[in-house]
N, CA, C and O of each residue as an XYZ file, in Angstrom:
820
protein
N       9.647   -134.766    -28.097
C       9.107   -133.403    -28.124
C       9.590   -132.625    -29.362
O       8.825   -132.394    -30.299
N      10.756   -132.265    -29.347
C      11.635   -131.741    -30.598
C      10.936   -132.617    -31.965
O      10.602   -131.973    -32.959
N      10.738   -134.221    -31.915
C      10.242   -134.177    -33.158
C       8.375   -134.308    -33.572
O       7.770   -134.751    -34.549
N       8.050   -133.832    -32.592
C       6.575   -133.602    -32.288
C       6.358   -132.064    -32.959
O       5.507   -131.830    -33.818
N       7.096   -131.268    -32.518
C       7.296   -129.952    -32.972
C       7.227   -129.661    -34.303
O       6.312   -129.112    -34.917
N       8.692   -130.242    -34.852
C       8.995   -130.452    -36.134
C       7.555   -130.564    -36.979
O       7.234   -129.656    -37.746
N       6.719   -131.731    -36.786
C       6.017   -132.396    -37.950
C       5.027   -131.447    -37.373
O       4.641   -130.888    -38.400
N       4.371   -130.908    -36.401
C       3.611   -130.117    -36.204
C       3.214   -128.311    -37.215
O       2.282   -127.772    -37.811
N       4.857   -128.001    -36.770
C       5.197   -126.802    -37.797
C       5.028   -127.305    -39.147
O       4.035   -126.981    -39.798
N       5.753   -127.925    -39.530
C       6.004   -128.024    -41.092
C       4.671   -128.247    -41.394
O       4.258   -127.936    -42.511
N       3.863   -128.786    -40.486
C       2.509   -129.314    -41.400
C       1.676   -128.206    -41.889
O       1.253   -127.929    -43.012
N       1.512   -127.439    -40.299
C       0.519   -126.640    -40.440
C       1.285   -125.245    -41.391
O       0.590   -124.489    -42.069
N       2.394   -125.143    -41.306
C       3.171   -124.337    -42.197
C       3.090   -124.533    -43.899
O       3.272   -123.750    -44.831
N       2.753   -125.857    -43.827
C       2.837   -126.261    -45.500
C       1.144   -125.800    -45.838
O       0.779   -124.978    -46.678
N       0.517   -126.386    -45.160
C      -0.942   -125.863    -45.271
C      -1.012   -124.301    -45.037
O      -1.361   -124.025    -46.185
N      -0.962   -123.423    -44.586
C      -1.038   -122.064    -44.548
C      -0.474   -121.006    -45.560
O      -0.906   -119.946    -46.013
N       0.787   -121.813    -45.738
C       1.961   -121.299    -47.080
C       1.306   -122.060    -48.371
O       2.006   -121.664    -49.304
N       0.641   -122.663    -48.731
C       0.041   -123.419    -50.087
C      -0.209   -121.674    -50.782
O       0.306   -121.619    -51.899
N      -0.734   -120.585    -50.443
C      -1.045   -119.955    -51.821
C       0.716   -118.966    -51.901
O       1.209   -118.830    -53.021
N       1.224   -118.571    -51.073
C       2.957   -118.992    -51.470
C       3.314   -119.519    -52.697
O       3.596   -119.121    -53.827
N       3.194   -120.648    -52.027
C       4.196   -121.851    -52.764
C       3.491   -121.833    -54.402
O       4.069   -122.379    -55.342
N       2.235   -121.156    -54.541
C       1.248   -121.238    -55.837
C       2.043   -120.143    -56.502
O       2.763   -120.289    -57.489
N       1.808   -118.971    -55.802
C       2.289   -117.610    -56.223
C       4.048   -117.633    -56.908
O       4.325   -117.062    -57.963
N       5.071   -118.392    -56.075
C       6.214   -118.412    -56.479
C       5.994   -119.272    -57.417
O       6.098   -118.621    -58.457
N       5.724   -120.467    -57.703
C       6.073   -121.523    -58.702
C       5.555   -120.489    -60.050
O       6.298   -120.392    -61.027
N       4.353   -119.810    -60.009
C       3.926   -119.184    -61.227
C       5.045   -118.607    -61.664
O       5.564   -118.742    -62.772
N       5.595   -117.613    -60.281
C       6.720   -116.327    -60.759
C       8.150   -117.061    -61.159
O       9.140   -116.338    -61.279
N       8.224   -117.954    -61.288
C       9.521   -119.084    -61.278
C       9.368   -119.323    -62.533
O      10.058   -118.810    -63.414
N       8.572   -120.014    -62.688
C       7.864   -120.582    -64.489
C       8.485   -119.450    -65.298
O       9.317   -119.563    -66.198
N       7.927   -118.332    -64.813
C       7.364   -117.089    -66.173
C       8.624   -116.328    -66.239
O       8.699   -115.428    -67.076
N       9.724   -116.597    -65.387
C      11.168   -115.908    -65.215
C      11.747   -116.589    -66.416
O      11.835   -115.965    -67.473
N      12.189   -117.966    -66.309
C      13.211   -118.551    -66.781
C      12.698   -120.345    -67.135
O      11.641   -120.821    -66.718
N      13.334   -120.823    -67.657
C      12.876   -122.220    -68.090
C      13.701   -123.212    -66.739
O      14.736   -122.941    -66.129
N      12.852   -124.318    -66.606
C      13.587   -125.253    -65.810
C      12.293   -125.118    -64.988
O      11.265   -124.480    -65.217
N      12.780   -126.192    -63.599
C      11.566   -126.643    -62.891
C      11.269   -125.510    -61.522
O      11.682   -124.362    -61.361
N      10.614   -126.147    -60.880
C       9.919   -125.037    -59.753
C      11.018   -124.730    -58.571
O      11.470   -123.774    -57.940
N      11.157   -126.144    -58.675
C      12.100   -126.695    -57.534
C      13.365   -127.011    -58.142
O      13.567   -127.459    -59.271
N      14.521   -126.598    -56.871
C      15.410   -127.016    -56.925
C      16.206   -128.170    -56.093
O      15.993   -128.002    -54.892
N      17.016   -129.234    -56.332
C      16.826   -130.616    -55.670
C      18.066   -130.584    -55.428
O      18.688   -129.987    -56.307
N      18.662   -130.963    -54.630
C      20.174   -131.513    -54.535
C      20.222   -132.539    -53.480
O      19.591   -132.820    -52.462
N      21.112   -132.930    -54.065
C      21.865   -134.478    -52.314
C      22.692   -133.709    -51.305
O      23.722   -133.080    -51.547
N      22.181   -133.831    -50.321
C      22.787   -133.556    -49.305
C      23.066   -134.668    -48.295
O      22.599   -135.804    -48.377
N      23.738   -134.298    -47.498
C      24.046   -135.341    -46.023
C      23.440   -135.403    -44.617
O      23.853   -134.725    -43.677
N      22.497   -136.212    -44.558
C      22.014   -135.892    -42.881
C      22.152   -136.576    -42.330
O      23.163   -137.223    -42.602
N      21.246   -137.115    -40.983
C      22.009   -137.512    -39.732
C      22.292   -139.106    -40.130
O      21.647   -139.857    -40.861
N      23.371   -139.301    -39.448
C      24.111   -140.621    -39.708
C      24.994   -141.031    -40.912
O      25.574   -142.061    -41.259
N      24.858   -139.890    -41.352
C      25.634   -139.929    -43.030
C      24.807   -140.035    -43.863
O      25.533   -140.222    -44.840
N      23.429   -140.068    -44.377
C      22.519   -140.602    -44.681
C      22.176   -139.731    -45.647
O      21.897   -138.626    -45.183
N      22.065   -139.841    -47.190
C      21.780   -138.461    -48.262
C      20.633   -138.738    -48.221
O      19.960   -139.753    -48.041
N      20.389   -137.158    -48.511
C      18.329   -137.218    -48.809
C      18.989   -136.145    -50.046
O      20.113   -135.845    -50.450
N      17.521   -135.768    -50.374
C      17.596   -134.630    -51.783
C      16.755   -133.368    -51.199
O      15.528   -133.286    -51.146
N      17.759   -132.350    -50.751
C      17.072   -131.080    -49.961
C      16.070   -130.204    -51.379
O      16.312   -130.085    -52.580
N      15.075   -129.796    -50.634
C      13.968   -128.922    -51.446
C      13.573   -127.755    -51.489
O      12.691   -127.469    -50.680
N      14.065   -126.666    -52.428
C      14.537   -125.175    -52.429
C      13.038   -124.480    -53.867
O      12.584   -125.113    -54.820
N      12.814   -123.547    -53.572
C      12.149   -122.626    -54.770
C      13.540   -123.023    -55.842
O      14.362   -123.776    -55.319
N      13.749   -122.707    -56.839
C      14.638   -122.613    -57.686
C      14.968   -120.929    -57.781
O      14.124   -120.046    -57.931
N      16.155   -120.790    -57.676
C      16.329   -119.171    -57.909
C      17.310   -119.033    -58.866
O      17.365   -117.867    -59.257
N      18.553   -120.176    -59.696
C      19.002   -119.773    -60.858
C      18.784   -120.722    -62.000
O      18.004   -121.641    -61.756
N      19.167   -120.695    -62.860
C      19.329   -121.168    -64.284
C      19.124   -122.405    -64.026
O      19.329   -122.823    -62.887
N      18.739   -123.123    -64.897
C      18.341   -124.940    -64.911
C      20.099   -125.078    -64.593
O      21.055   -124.321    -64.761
N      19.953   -126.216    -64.150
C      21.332   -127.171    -63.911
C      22.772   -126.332    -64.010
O      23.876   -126.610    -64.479
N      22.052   -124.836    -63.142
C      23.356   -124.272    -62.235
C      24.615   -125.098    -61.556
O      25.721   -124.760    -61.978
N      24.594   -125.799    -60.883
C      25.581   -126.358    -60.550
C      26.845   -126.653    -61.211
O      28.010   -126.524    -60.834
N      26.140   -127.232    -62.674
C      26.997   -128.096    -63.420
C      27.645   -126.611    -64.489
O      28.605   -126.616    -65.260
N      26.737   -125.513    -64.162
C      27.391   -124.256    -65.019
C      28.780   -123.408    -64.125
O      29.629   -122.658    -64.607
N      28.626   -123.818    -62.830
C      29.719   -122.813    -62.040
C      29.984   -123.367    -60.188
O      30.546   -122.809    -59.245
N      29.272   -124.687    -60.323
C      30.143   -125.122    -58.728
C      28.761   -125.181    -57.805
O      27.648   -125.024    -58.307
N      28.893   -125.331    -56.942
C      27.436   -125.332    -55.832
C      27.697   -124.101    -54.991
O      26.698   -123.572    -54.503
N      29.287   -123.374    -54.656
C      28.811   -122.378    -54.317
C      28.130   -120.608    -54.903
O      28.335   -120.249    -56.062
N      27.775   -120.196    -54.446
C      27.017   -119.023    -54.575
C      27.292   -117.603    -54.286
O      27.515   -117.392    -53.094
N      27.320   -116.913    -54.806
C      28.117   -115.276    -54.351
C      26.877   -114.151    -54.962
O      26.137   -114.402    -55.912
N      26.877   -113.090    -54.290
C      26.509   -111.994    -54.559
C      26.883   -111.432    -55.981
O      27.977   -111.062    -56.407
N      25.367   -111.488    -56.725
C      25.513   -110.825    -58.295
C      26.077   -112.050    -59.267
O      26.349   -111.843    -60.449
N      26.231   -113.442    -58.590
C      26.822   -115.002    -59.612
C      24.965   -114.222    -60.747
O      23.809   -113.941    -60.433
N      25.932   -114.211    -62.241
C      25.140   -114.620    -63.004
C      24.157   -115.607    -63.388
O      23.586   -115.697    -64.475
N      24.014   -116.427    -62.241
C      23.001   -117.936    -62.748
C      22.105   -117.494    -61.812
O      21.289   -118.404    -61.664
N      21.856   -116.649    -61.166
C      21.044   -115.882    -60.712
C      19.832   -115.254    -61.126
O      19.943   -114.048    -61.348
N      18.186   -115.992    -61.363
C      17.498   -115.127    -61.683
C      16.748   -114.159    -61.395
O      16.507   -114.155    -60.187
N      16.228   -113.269    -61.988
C      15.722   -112.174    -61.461
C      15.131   -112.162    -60.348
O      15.451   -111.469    -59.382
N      13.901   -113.208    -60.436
C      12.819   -113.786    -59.432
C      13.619   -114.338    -58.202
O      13.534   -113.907    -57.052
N      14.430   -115.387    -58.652
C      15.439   -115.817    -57.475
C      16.146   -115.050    -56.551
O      16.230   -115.406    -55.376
N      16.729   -113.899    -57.027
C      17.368   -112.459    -56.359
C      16.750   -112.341    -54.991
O      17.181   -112.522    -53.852
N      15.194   -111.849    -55.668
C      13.651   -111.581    -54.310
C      14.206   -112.328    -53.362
O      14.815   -112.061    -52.327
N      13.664   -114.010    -54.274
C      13.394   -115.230    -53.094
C      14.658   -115.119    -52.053
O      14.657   -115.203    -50.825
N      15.852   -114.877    -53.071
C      17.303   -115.581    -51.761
C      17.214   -114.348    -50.629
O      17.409   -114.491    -49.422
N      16.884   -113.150    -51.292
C      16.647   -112.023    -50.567
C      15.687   -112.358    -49.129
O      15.945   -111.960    -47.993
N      14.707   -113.067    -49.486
C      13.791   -112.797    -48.593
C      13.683   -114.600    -47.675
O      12.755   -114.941    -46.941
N      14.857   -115.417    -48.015
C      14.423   -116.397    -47.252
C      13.476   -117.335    -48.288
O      13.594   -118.554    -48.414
N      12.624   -116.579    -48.913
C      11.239   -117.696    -49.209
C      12.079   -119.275    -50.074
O      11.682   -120.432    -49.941
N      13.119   -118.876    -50.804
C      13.407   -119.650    -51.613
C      13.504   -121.177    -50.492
O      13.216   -122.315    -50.863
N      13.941   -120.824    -49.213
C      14.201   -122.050    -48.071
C      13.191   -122.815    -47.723
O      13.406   -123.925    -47.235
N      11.786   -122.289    -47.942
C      10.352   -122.075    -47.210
C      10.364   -123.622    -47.896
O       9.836   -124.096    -46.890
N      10.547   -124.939    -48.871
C      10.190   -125.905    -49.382
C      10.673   -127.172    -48.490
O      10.222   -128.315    -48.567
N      11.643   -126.729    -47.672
C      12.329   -127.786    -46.670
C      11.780   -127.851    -45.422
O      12.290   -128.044    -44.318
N      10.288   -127.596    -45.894
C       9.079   -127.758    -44.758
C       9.240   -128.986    -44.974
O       9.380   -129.640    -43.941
N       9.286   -129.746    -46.234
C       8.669   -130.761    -46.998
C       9.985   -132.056    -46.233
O       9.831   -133.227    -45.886
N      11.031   -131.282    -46.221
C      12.019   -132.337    -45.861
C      11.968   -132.816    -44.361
O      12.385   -133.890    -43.927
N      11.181   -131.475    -43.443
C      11.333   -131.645    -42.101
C       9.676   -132.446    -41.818
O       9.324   -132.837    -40.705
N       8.996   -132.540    -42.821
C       8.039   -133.309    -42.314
C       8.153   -134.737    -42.691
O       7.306   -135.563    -42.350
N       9.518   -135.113    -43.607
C       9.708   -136.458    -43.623
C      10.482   -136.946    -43.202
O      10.808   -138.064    -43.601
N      11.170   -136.262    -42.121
C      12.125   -136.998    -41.017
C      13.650   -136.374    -41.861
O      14.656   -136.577    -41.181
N      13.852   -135.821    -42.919
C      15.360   -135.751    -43.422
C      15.531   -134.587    -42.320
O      16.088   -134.958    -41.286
N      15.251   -133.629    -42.365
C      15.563   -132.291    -41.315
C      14.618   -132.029    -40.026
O      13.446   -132.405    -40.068
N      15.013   -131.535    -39.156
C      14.270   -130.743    -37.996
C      14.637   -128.724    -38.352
O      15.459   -128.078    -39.003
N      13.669   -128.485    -37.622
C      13.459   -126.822    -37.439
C      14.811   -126.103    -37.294
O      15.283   -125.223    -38.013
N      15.214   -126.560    -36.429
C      16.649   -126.237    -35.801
C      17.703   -127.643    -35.726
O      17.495   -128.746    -35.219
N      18.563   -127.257    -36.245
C      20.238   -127.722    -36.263
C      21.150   -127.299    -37.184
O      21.135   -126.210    -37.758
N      21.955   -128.188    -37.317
C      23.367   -127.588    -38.343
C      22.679   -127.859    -39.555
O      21.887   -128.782    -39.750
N      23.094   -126.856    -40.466
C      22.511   -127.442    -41.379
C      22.920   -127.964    -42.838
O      23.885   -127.320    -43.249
N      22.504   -128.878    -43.692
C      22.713   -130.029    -43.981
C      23.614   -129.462    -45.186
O      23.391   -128.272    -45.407
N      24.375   -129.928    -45.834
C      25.846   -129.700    -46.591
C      26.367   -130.634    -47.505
O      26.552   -131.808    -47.186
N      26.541   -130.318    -48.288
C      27.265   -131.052    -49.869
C      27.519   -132.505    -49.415
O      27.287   -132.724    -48.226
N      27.984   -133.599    -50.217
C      29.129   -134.324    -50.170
C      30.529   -134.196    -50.317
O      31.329   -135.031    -49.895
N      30.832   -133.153    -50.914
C      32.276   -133.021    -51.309
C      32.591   -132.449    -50.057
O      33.613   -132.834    -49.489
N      31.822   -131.530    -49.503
C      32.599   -130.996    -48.061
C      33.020   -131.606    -47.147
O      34.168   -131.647    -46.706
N      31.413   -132.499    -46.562
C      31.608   -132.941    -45.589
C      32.142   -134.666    -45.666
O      31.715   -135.569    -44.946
N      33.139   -134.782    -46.704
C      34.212   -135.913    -46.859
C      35.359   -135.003    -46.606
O      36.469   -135.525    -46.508
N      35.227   -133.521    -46.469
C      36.545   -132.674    -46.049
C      36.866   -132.701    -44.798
O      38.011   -132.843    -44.370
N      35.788   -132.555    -44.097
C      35.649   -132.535    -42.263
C      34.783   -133.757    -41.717
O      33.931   -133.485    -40.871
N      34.930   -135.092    -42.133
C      34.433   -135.849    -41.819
C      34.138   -136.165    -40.509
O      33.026   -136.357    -40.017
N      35.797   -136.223    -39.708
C      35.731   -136.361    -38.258
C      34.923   -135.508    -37.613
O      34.197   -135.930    -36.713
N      34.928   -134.305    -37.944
C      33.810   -133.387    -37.535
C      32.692   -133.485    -37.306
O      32.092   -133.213    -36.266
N      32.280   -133.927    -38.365
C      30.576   -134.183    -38.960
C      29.879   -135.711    -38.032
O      28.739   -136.071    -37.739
N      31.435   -136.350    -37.784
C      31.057   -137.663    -37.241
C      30.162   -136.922    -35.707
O      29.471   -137.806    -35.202
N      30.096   -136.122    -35.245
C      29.409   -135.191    -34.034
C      28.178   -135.062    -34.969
O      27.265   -135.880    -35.083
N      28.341   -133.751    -35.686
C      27.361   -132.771    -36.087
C      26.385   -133.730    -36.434
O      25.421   -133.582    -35.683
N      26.179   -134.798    -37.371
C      25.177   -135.338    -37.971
C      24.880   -136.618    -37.093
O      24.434   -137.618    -37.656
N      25.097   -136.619    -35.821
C      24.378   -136.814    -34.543
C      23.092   -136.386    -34.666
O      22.255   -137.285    -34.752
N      22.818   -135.597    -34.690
C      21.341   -135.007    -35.194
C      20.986   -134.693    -36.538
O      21.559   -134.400    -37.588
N      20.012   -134.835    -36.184
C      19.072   -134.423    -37.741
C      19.553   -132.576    -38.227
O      19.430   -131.639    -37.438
N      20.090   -132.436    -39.678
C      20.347   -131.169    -39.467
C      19.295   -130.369    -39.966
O      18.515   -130.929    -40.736
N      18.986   -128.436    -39.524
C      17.774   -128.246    -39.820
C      17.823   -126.977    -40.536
O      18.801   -126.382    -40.990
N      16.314   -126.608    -40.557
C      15.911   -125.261    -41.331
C      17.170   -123.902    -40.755
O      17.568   -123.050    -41.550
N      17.483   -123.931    -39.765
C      18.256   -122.490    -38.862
C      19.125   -123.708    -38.064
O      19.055   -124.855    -37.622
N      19.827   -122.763    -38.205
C      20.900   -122.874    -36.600
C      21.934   -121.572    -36.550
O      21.977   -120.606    -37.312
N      22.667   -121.850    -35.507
C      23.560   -120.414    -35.103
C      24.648   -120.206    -36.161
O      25.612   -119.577    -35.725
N      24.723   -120.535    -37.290
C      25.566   -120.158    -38.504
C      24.737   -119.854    -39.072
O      25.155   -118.990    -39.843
N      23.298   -120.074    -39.282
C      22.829   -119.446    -40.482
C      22.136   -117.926    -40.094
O      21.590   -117.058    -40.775
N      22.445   -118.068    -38.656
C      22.117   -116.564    -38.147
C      23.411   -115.479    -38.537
O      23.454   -114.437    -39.191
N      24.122   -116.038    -38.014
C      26.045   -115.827    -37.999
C      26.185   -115.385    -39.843
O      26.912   -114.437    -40.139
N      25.592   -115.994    -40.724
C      26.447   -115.863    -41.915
C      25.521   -115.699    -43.245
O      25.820   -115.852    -44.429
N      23.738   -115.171    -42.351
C      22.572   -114.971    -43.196
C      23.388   -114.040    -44.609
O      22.795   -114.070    -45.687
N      24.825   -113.198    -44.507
C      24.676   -112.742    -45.703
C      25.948   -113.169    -46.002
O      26.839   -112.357    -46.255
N      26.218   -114.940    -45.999
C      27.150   -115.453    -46.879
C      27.577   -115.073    -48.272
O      28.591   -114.399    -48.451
N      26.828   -115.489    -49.245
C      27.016   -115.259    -50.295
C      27.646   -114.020    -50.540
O      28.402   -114.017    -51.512
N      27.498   -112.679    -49.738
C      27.964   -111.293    -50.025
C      29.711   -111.292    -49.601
O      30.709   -110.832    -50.155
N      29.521   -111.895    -48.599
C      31.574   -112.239    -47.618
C      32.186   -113.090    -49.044
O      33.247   -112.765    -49.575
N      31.354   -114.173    -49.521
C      32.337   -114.897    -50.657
C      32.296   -113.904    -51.840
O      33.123   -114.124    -52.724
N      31.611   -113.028    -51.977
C      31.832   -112.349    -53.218
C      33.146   -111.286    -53.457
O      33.653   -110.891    -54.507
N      33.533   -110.947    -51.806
C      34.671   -110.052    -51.378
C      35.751   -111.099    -51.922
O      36.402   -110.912    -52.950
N      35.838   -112.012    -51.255
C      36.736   -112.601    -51.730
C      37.299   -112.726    -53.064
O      36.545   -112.450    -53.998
N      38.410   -113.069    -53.306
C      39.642   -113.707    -54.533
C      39.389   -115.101    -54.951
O      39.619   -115.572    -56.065
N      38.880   -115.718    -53.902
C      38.815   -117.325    -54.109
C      37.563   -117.752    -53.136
O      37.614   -118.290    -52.029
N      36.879   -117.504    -53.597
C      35.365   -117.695    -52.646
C      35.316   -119.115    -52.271
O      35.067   -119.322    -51.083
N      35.556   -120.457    -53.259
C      35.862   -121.596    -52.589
C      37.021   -122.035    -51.532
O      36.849   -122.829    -50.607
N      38.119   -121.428    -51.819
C      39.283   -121.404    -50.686
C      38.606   -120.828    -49.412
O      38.485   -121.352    -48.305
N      38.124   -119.399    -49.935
C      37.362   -118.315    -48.324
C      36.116   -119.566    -47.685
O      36.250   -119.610    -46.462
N      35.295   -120.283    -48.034
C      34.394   -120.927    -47.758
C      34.985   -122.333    -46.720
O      34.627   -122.739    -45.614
N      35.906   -122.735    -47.569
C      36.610   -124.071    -46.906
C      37.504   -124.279    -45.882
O      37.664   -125.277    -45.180
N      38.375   -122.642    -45.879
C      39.091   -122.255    -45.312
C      38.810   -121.802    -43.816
O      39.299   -122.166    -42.746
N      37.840   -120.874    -44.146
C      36.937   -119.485    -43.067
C      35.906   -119.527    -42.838
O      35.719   -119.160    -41.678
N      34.853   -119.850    -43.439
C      33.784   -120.285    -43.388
C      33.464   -121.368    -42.524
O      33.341   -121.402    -41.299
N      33.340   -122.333    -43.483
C      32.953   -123.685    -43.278
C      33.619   -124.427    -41.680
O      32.998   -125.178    -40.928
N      34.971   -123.949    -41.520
C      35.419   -124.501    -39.992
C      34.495   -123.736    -38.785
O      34.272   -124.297    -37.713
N      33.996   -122.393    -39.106
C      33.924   -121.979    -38.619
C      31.786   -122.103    -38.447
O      31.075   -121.798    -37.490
N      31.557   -122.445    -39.280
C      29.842   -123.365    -39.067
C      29.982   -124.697    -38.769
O      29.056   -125.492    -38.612
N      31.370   -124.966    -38.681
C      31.642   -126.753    -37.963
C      31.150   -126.846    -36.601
O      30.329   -127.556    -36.020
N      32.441   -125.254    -36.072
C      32.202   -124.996    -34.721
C      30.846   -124.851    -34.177
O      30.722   -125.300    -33.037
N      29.886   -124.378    -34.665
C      28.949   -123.941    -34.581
C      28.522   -124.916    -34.101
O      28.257   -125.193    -32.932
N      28.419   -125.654    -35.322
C      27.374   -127.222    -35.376
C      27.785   -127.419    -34.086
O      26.843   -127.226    -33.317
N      28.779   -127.717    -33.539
C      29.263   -128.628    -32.701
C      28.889   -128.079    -31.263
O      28.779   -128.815    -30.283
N      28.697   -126.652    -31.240
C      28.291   -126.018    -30.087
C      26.927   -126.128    -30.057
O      26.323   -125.991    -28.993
N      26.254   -126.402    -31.288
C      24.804   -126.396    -30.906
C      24.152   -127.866    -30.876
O      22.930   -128.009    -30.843
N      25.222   -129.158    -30.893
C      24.734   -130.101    -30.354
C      25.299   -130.418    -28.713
O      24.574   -130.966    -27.882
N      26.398   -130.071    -28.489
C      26.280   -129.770    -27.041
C      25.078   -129.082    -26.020
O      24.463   -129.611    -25.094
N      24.997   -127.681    -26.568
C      23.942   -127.406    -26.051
C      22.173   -127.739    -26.521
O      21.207   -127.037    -26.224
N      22.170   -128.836    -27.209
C      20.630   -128.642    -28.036
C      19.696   -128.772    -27.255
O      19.961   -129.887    -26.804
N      18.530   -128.366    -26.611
C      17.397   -127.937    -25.625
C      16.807   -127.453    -26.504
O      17.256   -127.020    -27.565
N      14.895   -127.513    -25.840
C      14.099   -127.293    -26.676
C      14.062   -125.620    -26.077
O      13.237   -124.884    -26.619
N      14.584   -125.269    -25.423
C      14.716   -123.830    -25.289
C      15.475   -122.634    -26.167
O      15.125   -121.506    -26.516
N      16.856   -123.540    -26.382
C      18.000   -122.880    -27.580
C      17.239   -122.887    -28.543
O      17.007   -121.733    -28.902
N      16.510   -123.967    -29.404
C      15.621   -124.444    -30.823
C      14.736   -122.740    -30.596
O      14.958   -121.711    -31.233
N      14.062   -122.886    -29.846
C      12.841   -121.568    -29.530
C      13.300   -120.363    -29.790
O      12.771   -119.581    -30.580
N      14.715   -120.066    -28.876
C      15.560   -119.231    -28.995
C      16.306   -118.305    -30.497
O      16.388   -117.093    -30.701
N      16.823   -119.673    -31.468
C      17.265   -119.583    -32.321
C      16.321   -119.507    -33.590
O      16.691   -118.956    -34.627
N      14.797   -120.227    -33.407
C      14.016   -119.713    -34.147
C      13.780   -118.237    -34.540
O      13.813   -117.641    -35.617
N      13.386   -117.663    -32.541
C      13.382   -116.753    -32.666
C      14.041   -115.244    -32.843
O      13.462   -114.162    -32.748
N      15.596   -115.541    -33.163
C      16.305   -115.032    -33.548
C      16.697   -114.698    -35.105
O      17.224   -113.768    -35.716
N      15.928   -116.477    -35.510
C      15.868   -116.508    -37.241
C      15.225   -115.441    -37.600
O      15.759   -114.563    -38.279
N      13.902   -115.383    -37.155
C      12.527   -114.470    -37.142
C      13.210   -112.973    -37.683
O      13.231   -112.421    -38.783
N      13.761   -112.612    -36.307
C      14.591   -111.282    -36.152
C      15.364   -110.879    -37.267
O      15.390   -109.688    -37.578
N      16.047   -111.796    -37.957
C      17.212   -111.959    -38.791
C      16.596   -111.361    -40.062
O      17.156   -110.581    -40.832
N      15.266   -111.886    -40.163
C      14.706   -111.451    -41.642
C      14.580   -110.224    -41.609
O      15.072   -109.423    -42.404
N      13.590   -109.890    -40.240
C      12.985   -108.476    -40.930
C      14.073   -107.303    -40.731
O      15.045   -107.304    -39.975
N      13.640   -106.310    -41.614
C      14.417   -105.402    -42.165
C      15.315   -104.229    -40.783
O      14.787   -103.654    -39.831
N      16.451   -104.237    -41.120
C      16.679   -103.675    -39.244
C      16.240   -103.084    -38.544
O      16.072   -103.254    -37.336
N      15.746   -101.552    -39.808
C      14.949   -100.121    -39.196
C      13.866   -100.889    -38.391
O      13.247   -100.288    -37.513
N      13.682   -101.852    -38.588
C      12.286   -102.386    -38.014
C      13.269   -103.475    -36.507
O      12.703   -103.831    -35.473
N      14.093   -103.639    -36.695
C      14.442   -104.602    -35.545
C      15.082   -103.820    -34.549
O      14.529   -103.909    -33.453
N      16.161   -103.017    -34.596
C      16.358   -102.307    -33.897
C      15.775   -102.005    -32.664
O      16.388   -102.142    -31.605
N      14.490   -101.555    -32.752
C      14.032   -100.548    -31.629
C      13.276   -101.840    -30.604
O      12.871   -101.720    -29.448
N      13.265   -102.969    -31.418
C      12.489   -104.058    -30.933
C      14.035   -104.894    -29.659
O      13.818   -105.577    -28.659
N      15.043   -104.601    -30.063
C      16.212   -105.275    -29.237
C      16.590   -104.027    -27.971
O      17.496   -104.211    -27.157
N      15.817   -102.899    -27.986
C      16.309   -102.117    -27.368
C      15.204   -102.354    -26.027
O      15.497   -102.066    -24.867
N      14.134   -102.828    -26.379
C      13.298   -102.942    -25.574
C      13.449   -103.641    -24.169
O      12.487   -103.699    -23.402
């Protein structure tokens, strides 16, 4: 069922989002040089790397200019990218991953190599499942990048405070995983975006 879902959404999602995905790649191009997309290796279920699929939102071959993590106002940041990270869309390409079996809709979601050789024993749970678009950390920590920017040592704050603490997560949301929580946590993703003045009166209901 869960992966009936999956290929269902992403499909009809990739088809509906096509003048999207037209509209950003233009505004991507005409920002800054480098490609549409941004690619990296990540780890999914069973230990298994795939190459996750993002809008591009900084500088060509960011990584290799300042680390994989990300903070509020990091200069490799482009203009256009700002919007996208702002608004989610930049995530909208890992339709592509969940319709080829690397991700599902909902789970933990999928993470470096260097980390998760940090918390291995951990992960030996979490990547039990396929990890996905949302789960209850990315609700929990939608404005990451802004908490590491407070910080002194945003990689220490991440490895330290962070990251144990989306372990837990993971680990609570493969205990409980039901196609009810997935629904749940979608629809909480949903919530997460739009702007509060607008959510508010909708939780009071």
């Amino acid at each position: 069922m869960k992966r009936a879902l999956d290929v269902i959404v992403a499909g009809v999602g990739l088809i509906l989002l096509g003048p999207l995905f037209a509209v950003a790649a233009v505004l991507i191009k005409a920002d800054s040089p480098g490609p549409v997309f941004f690619r990296q290796e990540r780890i999914g279920r069973g230990f298994r790397p795939f190459q996750i699929y993002k809008f591009r939102t900084m500088v060509k071959d960011a990584p290799r200019k300042g680390g994989v993590l990300t903070v509020s106002g990091d200069s490799r940041i482009t203009r256009i990218g700002e919007m996208l990270r702002q608004t989610k869309i930049d995530e909208v390409p890992q339709l592509i991953n969940i319709l080829r079996g690397d991700m599902s809709l909902v789970g933990p979601r999928p993470e470096v190599r260097q980390y998760v050789e940090l918390f291995r024993e951990q992960y030996e749970t979490i990547l039990a499942v396929r990890p996905g678009l949302t789960d209850l950390a990315s609700i929990k920590y939608r404005d990451e990048s802004a908490i590491l920017a407070r910080s002194e040592n945003p990689e220490q704050e991440y490895i330290k405070g962070i990251l144990p603490d989306k372990l837990r997560l993971g680990e609570e949301y493969v205990r409980r995983s039901s196609l009810v929580l997935d629904l749940t946590l979608i629809f909480k993703t949903i919530l997460a975006l739009i702007p509060r003045k607008y959510v508010d009166p909708l939780q009071k209901l």
